[in-house]
N, C-alpha and C positions, 0 to 999 in steps of 0.2 A: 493323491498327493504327488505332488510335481518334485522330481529327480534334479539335483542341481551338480550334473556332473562336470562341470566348474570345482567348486568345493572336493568334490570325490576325488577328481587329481590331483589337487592340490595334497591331499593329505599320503595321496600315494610318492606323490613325489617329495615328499616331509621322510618319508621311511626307506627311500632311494640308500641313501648311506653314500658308498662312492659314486664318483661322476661313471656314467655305463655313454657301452655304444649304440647309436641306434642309426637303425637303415629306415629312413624314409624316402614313401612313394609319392612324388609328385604329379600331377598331370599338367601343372604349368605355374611360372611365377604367380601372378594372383588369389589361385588358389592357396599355396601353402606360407603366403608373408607370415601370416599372424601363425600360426605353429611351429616353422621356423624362430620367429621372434622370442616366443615363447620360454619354447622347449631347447634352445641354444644355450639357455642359463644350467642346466641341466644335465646335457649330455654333447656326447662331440657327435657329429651328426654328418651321416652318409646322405644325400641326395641321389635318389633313384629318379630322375627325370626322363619317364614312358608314359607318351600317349599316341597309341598308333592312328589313331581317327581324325589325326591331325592331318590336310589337305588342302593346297598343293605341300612337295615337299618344304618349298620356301618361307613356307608358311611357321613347319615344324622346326626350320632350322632358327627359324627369327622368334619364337616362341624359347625354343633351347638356349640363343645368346641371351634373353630376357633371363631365365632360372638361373643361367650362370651370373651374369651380371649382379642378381640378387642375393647369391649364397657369398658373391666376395664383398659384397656391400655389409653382409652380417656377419663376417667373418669365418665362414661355413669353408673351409678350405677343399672338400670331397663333393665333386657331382657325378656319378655317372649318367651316360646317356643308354637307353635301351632304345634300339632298333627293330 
C-alpha cells in the first residue's frame, strides 16, 4: 500500500494549533519554492541557506541573492547564510 504523505501533513498540520517557528535548510532557491510556498501558511519561517559544494565562490554568492530574492518575494523576512 502506497503512503500518501501529502495527506499525512496535512492532518499534522490540522493539529498544529498555534502558528510555531520553524528553521529551514535550504541548499538553493529551486529547490525549497514549493515548501516555502507551502508551509509560509503555517509557520514564520527561518531560512538556513548552506550549501558548501557550491563552486566557484561566485557561483554560491549568485545562487545566495537567488534564495534571498525568493524568501522576500514570499514574504519569508529571516534568511541566514552558513559558510
Amino acid at each position: 500500500m502506497k503512503v500518501n504523505y501529502q495527506l499525512m501533513l496535512d492532518k499534522q498540520l490540522e493539529n498544529l494549533g498555534s502558528r510555531k517557528k520553524l528553521l529551514l535548510h535550504s541548499c538553493c532557491a529551486p529547490c525549497s519554492t514549493y515548501v516555502l510556498e507551502y508551509l509560509r501558511e503555517y509557520f514564520d519561517i527561518t531560512v538556513l541557506y548552506y550549501n558548501p559544494n557550491i563552486y566557484p565562490p561566485e557561483e554560491f554568492y549568485m545562487r545566495e541573492a537567488e534564495q534571498k530574492r525568493l524568501c522576500e518575494k514570499l514574504g519569508i523576512a529571516e534568511v541566514s547564510v552558513g559558510y
